[in-house]
C-alpha positions in Angstrom: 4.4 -10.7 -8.9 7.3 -12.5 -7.4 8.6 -15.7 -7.8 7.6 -18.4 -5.2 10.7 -19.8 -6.3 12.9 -16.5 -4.4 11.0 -17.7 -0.6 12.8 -19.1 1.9 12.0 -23.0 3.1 14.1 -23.0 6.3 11.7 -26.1 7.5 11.8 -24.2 10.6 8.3 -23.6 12.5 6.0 -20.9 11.0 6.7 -17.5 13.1 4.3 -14.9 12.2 5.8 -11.6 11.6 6.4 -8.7 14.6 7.7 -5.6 14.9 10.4 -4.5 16.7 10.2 -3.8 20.4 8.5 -0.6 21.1 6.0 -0.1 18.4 2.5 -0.8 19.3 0.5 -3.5 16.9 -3.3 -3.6 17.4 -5.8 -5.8 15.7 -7.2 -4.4 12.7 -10.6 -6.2 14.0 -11.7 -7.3 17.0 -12.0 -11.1 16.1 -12.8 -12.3 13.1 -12.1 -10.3 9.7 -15.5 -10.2 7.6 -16.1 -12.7 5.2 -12.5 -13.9 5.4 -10.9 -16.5 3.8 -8.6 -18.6 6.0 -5.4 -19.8 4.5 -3.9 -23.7 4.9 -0.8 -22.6 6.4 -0.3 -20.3 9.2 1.4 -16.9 8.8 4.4 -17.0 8.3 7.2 -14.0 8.2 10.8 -15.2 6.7 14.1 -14.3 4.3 13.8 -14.4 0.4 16.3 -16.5 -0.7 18.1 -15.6 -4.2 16.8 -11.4 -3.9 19.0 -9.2 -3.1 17.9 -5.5 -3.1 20.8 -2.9 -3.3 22.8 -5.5 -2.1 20.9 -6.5 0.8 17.8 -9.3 1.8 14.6 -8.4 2.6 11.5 -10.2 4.8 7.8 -11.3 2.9 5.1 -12.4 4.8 2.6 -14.9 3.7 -0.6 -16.3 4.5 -2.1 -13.3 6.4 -5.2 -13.8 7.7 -5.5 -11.6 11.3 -4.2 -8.4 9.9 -2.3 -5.8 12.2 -2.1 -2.1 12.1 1.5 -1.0 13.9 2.6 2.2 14.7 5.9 4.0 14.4 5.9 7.2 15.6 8.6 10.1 15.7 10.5 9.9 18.7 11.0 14.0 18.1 9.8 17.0 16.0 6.1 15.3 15.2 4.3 17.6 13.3 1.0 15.7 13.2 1.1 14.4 9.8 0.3 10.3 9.2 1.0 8.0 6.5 -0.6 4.3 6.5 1.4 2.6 4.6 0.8 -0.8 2.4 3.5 -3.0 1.3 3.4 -4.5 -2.2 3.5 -8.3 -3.0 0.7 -9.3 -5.9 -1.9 -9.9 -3.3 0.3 -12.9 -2.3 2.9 -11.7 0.1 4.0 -9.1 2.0 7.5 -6.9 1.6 7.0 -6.0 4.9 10.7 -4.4 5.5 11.5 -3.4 2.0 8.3 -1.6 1.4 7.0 -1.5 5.0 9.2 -0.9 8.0 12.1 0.7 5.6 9.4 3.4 4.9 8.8 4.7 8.6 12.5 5.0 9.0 12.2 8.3 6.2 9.1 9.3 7.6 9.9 9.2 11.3 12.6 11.3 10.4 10.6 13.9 9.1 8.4 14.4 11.8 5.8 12.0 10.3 3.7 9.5 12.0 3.9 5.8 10.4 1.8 3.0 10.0 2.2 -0.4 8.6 -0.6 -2.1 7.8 -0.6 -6.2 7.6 -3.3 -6.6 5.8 -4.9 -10.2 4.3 -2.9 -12.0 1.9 -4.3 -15.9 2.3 -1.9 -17.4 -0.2 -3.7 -18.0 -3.3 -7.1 -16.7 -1.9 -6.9 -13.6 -4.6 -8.6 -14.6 -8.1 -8.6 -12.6 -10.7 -12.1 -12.3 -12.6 -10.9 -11.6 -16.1 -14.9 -11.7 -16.9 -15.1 -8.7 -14.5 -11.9 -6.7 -14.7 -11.8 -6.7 -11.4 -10.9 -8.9 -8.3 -13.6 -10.9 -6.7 -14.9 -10.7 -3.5 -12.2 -13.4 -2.1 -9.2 -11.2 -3.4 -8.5 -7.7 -3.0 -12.1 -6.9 -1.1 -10.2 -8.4 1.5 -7.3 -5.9 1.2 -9.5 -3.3 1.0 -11.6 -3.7 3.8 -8.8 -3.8 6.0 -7.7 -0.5 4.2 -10.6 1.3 4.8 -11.0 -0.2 8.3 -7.5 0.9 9.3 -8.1 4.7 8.0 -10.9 4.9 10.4 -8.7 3.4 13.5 -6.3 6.2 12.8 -8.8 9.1 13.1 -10.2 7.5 16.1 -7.2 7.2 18.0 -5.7 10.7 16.3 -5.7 12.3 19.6 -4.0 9.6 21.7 -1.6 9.2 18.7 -1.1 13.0 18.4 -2.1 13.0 14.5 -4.0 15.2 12.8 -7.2 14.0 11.6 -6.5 16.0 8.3 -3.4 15.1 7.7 -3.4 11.4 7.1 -2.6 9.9 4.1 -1.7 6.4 2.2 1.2 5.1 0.5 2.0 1.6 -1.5 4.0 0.0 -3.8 3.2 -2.6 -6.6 0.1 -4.3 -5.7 0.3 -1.6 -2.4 0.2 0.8 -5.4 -3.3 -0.4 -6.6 -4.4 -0.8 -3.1 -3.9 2.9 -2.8 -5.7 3.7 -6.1 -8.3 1.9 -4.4 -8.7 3.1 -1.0 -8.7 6.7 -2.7 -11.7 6.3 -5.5 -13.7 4.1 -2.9 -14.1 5.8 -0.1 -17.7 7.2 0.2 -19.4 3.6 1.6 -17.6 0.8 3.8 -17.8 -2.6 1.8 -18.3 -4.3 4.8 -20.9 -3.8 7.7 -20.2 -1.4 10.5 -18.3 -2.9 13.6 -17.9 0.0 16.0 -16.8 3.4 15.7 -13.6 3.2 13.7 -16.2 2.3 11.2 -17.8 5.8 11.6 -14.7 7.7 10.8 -14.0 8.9 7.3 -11.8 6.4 5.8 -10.3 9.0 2.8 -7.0 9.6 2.4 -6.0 13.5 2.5 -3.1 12.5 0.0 -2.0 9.6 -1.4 1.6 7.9 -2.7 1.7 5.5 -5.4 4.9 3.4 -6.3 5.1 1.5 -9.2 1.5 0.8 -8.8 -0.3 -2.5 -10.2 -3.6 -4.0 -11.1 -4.6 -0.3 -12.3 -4.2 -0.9 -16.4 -5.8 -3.8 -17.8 -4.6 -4.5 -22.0 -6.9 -7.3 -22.4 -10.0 -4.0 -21.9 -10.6 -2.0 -25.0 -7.9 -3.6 -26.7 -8.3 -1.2 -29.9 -7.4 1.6 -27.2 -4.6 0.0 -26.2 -6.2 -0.9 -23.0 -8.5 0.8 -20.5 -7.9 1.4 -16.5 -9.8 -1.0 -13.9 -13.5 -0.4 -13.5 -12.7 -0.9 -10.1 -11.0 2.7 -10.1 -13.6 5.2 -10.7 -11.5 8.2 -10.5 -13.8 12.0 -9.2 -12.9 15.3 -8.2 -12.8 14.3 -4.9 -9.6 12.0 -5.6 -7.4 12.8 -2.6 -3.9 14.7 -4.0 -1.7 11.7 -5.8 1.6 11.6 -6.0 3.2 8.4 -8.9 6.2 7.1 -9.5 7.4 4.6 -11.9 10.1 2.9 -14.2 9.6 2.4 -17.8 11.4 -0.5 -17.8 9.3 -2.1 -14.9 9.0 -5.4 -15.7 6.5 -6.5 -13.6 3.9 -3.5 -13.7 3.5 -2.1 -16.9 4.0 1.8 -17.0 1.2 2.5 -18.7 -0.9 1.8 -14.6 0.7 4.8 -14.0 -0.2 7.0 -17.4 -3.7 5.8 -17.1 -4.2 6.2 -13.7 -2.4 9.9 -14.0 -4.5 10.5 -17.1 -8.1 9.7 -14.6 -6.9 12.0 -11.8 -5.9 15.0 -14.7 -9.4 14.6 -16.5 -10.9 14.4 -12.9 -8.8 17.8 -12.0 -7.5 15.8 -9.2 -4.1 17.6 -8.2 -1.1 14.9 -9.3 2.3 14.6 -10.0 3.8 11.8 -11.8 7.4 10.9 -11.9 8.6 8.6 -15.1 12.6 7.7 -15.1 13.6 5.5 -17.7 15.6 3.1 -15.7 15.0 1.0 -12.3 13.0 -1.9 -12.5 11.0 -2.7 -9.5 10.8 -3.2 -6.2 13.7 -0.7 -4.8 11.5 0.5 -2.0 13.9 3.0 -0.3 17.1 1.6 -1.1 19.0 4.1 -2.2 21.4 2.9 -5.5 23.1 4.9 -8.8 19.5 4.7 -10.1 17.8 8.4 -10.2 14.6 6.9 -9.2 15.2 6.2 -5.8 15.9 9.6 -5.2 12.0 9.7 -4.8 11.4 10.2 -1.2 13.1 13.7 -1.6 10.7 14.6 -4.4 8.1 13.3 -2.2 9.0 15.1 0.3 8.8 18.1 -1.7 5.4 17.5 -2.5 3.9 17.0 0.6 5.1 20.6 1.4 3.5 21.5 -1.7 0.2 20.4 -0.4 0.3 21.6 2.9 0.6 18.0 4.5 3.9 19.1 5.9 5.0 22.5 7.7 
Protein backbone atom coordinates (compact mmCIF):
# COMPACT_ATOMS: atom_id res chain seq x y z
CA UNK A 1 0.00 0.00 0.00
CA UNK A 2 2.94 2.39 0.29
CA UNK A 3 5.81 2.87 -1.55
CA UNK A 4 9.04 1.18 -0.41
CA UNK A 5 10.48 3.88 -2.20
CA UNK A 6 9.04 6.74 0.75
CA UNK A 7 11.30 4.38 3.74
CA UNK A 8 14.06 5.71 5.22
CA UNK A 9 17.85 3.92 4.60
CA UNK A 10 19.79 5.89 7.24
CA UNK A 11 22.41 2.79 7.15
CA UNK A 12 22.20 3.16 10.71
CA UNK A 13 21.76 -0.23 12.94
CA UNK A 14 18.20 -1.76 12.97
CA UNK A 15 16.45 -0.31 16.31
CA UNK A 16 13.19 -2.01 16.88
CA UNK A 17 10.46 0.25 17.67
CA UNK A 18 9.46 1.34 21.60
CA UNK A 19 7.26 3.33 23.23
CA UNK A 20 7.77 6.20 25.16
CA UNK A 21 8.77 6.01 28.78
CA UNK A 22 5.89 5.04 30.93
CA UNK A 23 3.66 2.86 28.98
CA UNK A 24 3.84 -0.73 29.66
CA UNK A 25 4.66 -3.18 26.49
CA UNK A 26 4.15 -6.95 27.15
CA UNK A 27 4.62 -9.84 24.80
CA UNK A 28 1.79 -10.75 22.85
CA UNK A 29 3.15 -14.51 23.38
CA UNK A 30 5.18 -15.98 25.72
CA UNK A 31 7.98 -17.10 23.20
CA UNK A 32 7.49 -17.99 20.01
CA UNK A 33 4.31 -16.74 17.90
CA UNK A 34 2.48 -19.92 16.27
CA UNK A 35 3.41 -20.96 13.01
CA UNK A 36 5.36 -17.73 12.40
CA UNK A 37 7.29 -16.78 9.70
CA UNK A 38 10.60 -15.14 10.55
CA UNK A 39 11.70 -12.28 8.44
CA UNK A 40 15.58 -11.77 6.96
CA UNK A 41 15.99 -8.51 8.60
CA UNK A 42 15.47 -7.60 12.08
CA UNK A 43 12.72 -5.16 13.11
CA UNK A 44 13.27 -2.22 12.39
CA UNK A 45 11.31 1.23 13.50
CA UNK A 46 12.49 4.50 11.33
CA UNK A 47 11.41 8.04 9.44
CA UNK A 48 9.62 7.85 5.95
CA UNK A 49 11.46 9.86 3.86
CA UNK A 50 9.53 11.93 1.06
CA UNK A 51 5.82 11.70 3.26
CA UNK A 52 4.72 14.35 4.82
CA UNK A 53 1.26 14.09 6.57
CA UNK A 54 -0.30 17.51 7.39
CA UNK A 55 2.87 18.80 7.14
CA UNK A 56 4.64 16.56 9.37
CA UNK A 57 6.76 12.84 9.21
CA UNK A 58 5.57 9.93 10.54
CA UNK A 59 7.47 6.44 11.87
CA UNK A 60 6.70 2.68 9.93
CA UNK A 61 7.87 -0.27 11.32
CA UNK A 62 8.92 -3.27 9.43
CA UNK A 63 9.80 -6.80 9.72
CA UNK A 64 7.72 -7.57 12.83
CA UNK A 65 8.02 -10.76 14.01
CA UNK A 66 7.71 -10.69 18.18
CA UNK A 67 4.60 -8.62 18.31
CA UNK A 68 3.85 -6.30 21.48
CA UNK A 69 0.69 -5.24 22.97
CA UNK A 70 1.42 -1.48 24.80
CA UNK A 71 -0.73 0.30 26.87
CA UNK A 72 -1.69 3.92 27.26
CA UNK A 73 -3.89 4.59 29.73
CA UNK A 74 -5.68 7.91 31.01
CA UNK A 75 -3.75 9.60 33.39
CA UNK A 76 -7.45 11.09 34.69
CA UNK A 77 -11.22 10.70 34.31
CA UNK A 78 -11.02 6.74 33.07
CA UNK A 79 -14.29 5.58 32.51
CA UNK A 80 -13.43 1.94 31.80
CA UNK A 81 -13.82 1.92 28.18
CA UNK A 82 -10.73 0.20 25.81
CA UNK A 83 -9.86 0.45 22.39
CA UNK A 84 -7.04 -1.93 20.84
CA UNK A 85 -5.98 -0.30 18.23
CA UNK A 86 -4.19 -1.64 14.79
CA UNK A 87 -2.14 0.55 12.57
CA UNK A 88 -2.47 0.20 8.83
CA UNK A 89 0.41 -0.55 6.36
CA UNK A 90 -0.69 -3.38 3.55
CA UNK A 91 0.44 -6.10 5.79
CA UNK A 92 4.02 -4.80 5.18
CA UNK A 93 4.61 -2.09 7.65
CA UNK A 94 3.47 -0.44 10.42
CA UNK A 95 2.24 3.46 10.80
CA UNK A 96 2.87 3.06 14.23
CA UNK A 97 2.60 7.01 15.24
CA UNK A 98 0.34 8.20 12.45
CA UNK A 99 -2.21 5.50 13.02
CA UNK A 100 -0.92 4.05 16.35
CA UNK A 101 0.40 6.24 19.10
CA UNK A 102 -1.45 9.52 17.49
CA UNK A 103 -4.68 7.63 18.28
CA UNK A 104 -4.22 7.12 22.22
CA UNK A 105 -3.44 10.82 22.48
CA UNK A 106 -7.63 11.45 21.50
CA UNK A 107 -8.58 8.53 23.38
CA UNK A 108 -6.58 9.16 26.57
CA UNK A 109 -8.22 12.34 26.53
CA UNK A 110 -11.50 11.01 26.72
CA UNK A 111 -11.22 8.88 29.46
CA UNK A 112 -10.49 5.91 27.22
CA UNK A 113 -7.99 3.18 27.79
CA UNK A 114 -5.49 2.56 24.66
CA UNK A 115 -3.79 -0.08 23.15
CA UNK A 116 -1.40 -0.45 20.41
CA UNK A 117 -0.91 -3.59 19.05
CA UNK A 118 2.54 -4.50 17.06
CA UNK A 119 1.43 -7.10 15.49
CA UNK A 120 3.51 -9.46 12.60
CA UNK A 121 4.41 -7.84 9.47
CA UNK A 122 7.59 -10.13 8.25
CA UNK A 123 8.24 -8.07 5.14
CA UNK A 124 6.99 -9.80 2.26
CA UNK A 125 5.70 -12.86 4.32
CA UNK A 126 1.88 -11.85 3.31
CA UNK A 127 0.80 -13.52 -0.14
CA UNK A 128 -2.14 -12.92 -1.58
CA UNK A 129 -4.12 -16.24 -2.87
CA UNK A 130 -5.99 -14.68 -5.75
CA UNK A 131 -7.14 -18.55 -6.25
CA UNK A 132 -8.74 -18.20 -2.75
CA UNK A 133 -9.86 -14.61 -2.24
CA UNK A 134 -8.27 -14.62 0.73
CA UNK A 135 -4.80 -14.43 2.37
CA UNK A 136 -2.95 -17.60 3.04
CA UNK A 137 -1.99 -18.99 6.12
CA UNK A 138 1.58 -17.00 5.96
CA UNK A 139 -0.15 -13.52 5.57
CA UNK A 140 -2.84 -12.03 7.44
CA UNK A 141 -3.49 -15.43 9.83
CA UNK A 142 -0.55 -14.05 11.28
CA UNK A 143 -2.21 -10.63 11.95
CA UNK A 144 -5.06 -12.11 13.12
CA UNK A 145 -3.90 -14.40 15.54
CA UNK A 146 -2.15 -11.79 17.28
CA UNK A 147 -5.62 -9.91 17.06
CA UNK A 148 -7.54 -12.31 18.65
CA UNK A 149 -4.73 -13.18 21.15
CA UNK A 150 -4.40 -9.59 22.26
CA UNK A 151 -8.40 -9.25 22.82
CA UNK A 152 -8.11 -12.03 25.28
CA UNK A 153 -4.92 -10.40 27.12
CA UNK A 154 -7.11 -7.35 27.65
CA UNK A 155 -10.05 -9.12 29.39
CA UNK A 156 -7.65 -10.99 31.44
CA UNK A 157 -5.82 -8.16 32.81
CA UNK A 158 -9.22 -5.81 32.75
CA UNK A 159 -9.15 -5.59 36.40
CA UNK A 160 -5.48 -4.70 36.92
CA UNK A 161 -5.93 -2.37 33.99
CA UNK A 162 -9.17 -0.93 35.37
CA UNK A 163 -11.20 -1.77 31.95
CA UNK A 164 -14.35 -2.92 31.58
CA UNK A 165 -14.57 -6.32 30.15
CA UNK A 166 -17.64 -5.04 28.06
CA UNK A 167 -16.42 -2.19 26.92
CA UNK A 168 -13.53 -3.00 24.75
CA UNK A 169 -13.40 -2.49 21.29
CA UNK A 170 -11.06 -2.32 18.01
CA UNK A 171 -10.01 0.22 15.68
CA UNK A 172 -7.73 0.23 12.32
CA UNK A 173 -6.97 1.91 9.41
CA UNK A 174 -6.22 0.65 5.78
CA UNK A 175 -4.94 -2.75 6.03
CA UNK A 176 -5.83 -2.12 10.16
CA UNK A 177 -9.23 -1.50 8.57
CA UNK A 178 -9.54 -5.11 7.24
CA UNK A 179 -7.85 -6.46 10.27
CA UNK A 180 -10.80 -5.04 12.18
CA UNK A 181 -13.44 -6.52 9.73
CA UNK A 182 -11.73 -9.51 10.55
CA UNK A 183 -11.29 -9.75 14.20
CA UNK A 184 -15.14 -8.80 14.32
CA UNK A 185 -16.72 -11.72 11.79
CA UNK A 186 -14.13 -14.33 13.30
CA UNK A 187 -14.47 -14.41 16.54
CA UNK A 188 -16.32 -17.59 17.68
CA UNK A 189 -12.98 -20.19 17.40
CA UNK A 190 -9.13 -19.17 17.97
CA UNK A 191 -7.19 -20.04 14.68
CA UNK A 192 -4.50 -21.12 16.59
CA UNK A 193 -4.19 -23.67 19.60
CA UNK A 194 -4.82 -22.50 23.17
CA UNK A 195 -1.69 -21.13 25.08
CA UNK A 196 -3.05 -20.24 28.50
CA UNK A 197 -5.75 -18.29 29.73
CA UNK A 198 -5.80 -15.18 27.63
CA UNK A 199 -6.75 -17.82 25.21
CA UNK A 200 -9.98 -18.51 27.23
CA UNK A 201 -11.23 -15.08 27.14
CA UNK A 202 -13.69 -13.96 24.55
CA UNK A 203 -11.77 -12.30 21.89
CA UNK A 204 -14.96 -10.14 20.28
CA UNK A 205 -14.91 -6.77 19.94
CA UNK A 206 -17.99 -4.89 21.76
CA UNK A 207 -17.63 -2.13 18.90
CA UNK A 208 -15.49 -1.77 16.23
CA UNK A 209 -13.78 1.45 14.10
CA UNK A 210 -12.95 1.09 10.57
CA UNK A 211 -10.78 3.73 8.60
CA UNK A 212 -10.41 3.62 5.15
CA UNK A 213 -10.47 -0.12 5.43
CA UNK A 214 -8.69 -2.49 2.88
CA UNK A 215 -8.54 -6.03 1.62
CA UNK A 216 -12.52 -6.13 2.28
CA UNK A 217 -13.83 -5.66 -1.65
CA UNK A 218 -12.31 -7.83 -4.09
CA UNK A 219 -13.33 -6.70 -8.24
CA UNK A 220 -11.59 -9.59 -9.68
CA UNK A 221 -14.98 -11.77 -7.58
CA UNK A 222 -18.26 -11.77 -9.38
CA UNK A 223 -17.05 -9.45 -11.78
CA UNK A 224 -20.61 -9.07 -13.49
CA UNK A 225 -21.64 -7.67 -9.91
CA UNK A 226 -19.09 -5.37 -9.90
CA UNK A 227 -17.25 -7.28 -7.37
CA UNK A 228 -18.12 -9.26 -4.26
CA UNK A 229 -16.65 -8.75 -0.42
CA UNK A 230 -13.90 -11.24 0.90
CA UNK A 231 -15.10 -14.70 1.78
CA UNK A 232 -12.90 -14.23 4.56
CA UNK A 233 -15.57 -11.76 6.03
CA UNK A 234 -18.61 -13.62 6.84
CA UNK A 235 -20.66 -10.88 8.20
CA UNK A 236 -23.86 -12.25 11.20
CA UNK A 237 -26.00 -10.70 13.53
CA UNK A 238 -23.56 -10.94 16.04
CA UNK A 239 -21.22 -8.37 14.17
CA UNK A 240 -20.10 -6.14 17.01
CA UNK A 241 -21.53 -2.24 16.39
CA UNK A 242 -19.23 -0.74 13.25
CA UNK A 243 -18.48 2.40 12.78
CA UNK A 244 -16.64 3.37 8.67
CA UNK A 245 -15.12 6.03 7.37
CA UNK A 246 -13.81 6.69 4.01
CA UNK A 247 -12.75 8.98 1.06
CA UNK A 248 -14.13 8.58 -2.39
CA UNK A 249 -11.17 9.68 -3.75
CA UNK A 250 -8.97 7.10 -1.82
CA UNK A 251 -6.54 6.05 -4.04
CA UNK A 252 -5.20 3.29 -2.44
CA UNK A 253 -8.44 1.45 -1.01
CA UNK A 254 -11.19 1.51 -3.14
CA UNK A 255 -14.52 2.99 -1.50
CA UNK A 256 -16.55 0.45 -2.54
CA UNK A 257 -14.55 -1.86 0.94
CA UNK A 258 -16.45 0.31 2.69
CA UNK A 259 -20.08 0.08 0.77
CA UNK A 260 -19.75 -3.62 0.70
CA UNK A 261 -18.66 -4.16 3.96
CA UNK A 262 -21.60 -1.49 5.26
CA UNK A 263 -24.00 -3.28 2.84
CA UNK A 264 -23.00 -6.99 4.99
CA UNK A 265 -23.42 -5.43 8.45
CA UNK A 266 -27.06 -3.64 7.15
CA UNK A 267 -28.39 -7.04 5.62
CA UNK A 268 -26.92 -8.69 8.84
CA UNK A 269 -28.96 -5.95 11.03
CA UNK A 270 -25.63 -5.27 12.46
CA UNK A 271 -25.99 -1.60 14.03
CA UNK A 272 -23.49 0.74 11.57
CA UNK A 273 -22.72 4.04 10.62
CA UNK A 274 -20.77 4.93 7.62
CA UNK A 275 -19.19 8.17 6.88
CA UNK A 276 -18.41 8.94 2.94
CA UNK A 277 -16.76 12.59 2.22
CA UNK A 278 -15.81 13.14 -1.17
CA UNK A 279 -12.31 14.48 -0.58
CA UNK A 280 -9.14 13.28 1.53
CA UNK A 281 -7.20 10.63 0.18
CA UNK A 282 -5.56 8.37 2.60
CA UNK A 283 -3.67 7.83 5.36
CA UNK A 284 -4.56 11.21 7.52
CA UNK A 285 -4.82 9.26 10.64
CA UNK A 286 -5.69 12.09 13.16
CA UNK A 287 -4.09 14.88 11.66
CA UNK A 288 -6.31 17.40 11.61
CA UNK A 289 -6.22 19.61 7.96
CA UNK A 290 -9.02 21.87 5.88
CA UNK A 291 -10.29 18.39 4.86
CA UNK A 292 -13.87 17.62 6.53
CA UNK A 293 -12.93 14.09 7.03
CA UNK A 294 -10.65 14.34 9.66
CA UNK A 295 -13.12 15.81 11.69
CA UNK A 296 -13.88 12.03 12.33
CA UNK A 297 -12.76 11.45 15.81
CA UNK A 298 -15.67 13.89 16.87
CA UNK A 299 -18.20 11.94 14.96
CA UNK A 300 -16.70 9.00 16.47
CA UNK A 301 -16.91 10.18 19.52
CA UNK A 302 -20.46 10.81 19.12
CA UNK A 303 -21.08 7.38 18.34
CA UNK A 304 -19.59 5.67 20.96
CA UNK A 305 -22.02 7.62 23.23
CA UNK A 306 -24.59 6.47 21.05
CA UNK A 307 -23.84 2.91 21.93
CA UNK A 308 -23.30 3.11 25.36
CA UNK A 309 -19.42 2.51 25.17
CA UNK A 310 -18.98 5.95 26.66
CA UNK A 311 -20.84 7.68 29.70
Amino acid sequence: MLSAGLWAATGAPPVPWQPAAGHEQIALWPGKPPGTHTPSDPETAAPVVGSLVAGKPWTYVTNVSQPTLTLYAPKTDANGAAVVVFPGGGYRILAIDLEGTEVCDWLNARGIACLVLKYRVPHGGDKWSQSRGVFTDTGTSMALEDAQRALGLVRLHAAEWHIDPHKIGVLGFSAGGHLVAAISTRYEKRVYPAVDAADKESCRPDFAVALYPGHLWLDWLEKSQGGALNRDIRVTKNTPPTFIVQAENDDVDDIRNSLFYYAALQKARVPAELHVFPEGGHAFGLRRTKMAITAWPELAETWMRSIGMLP
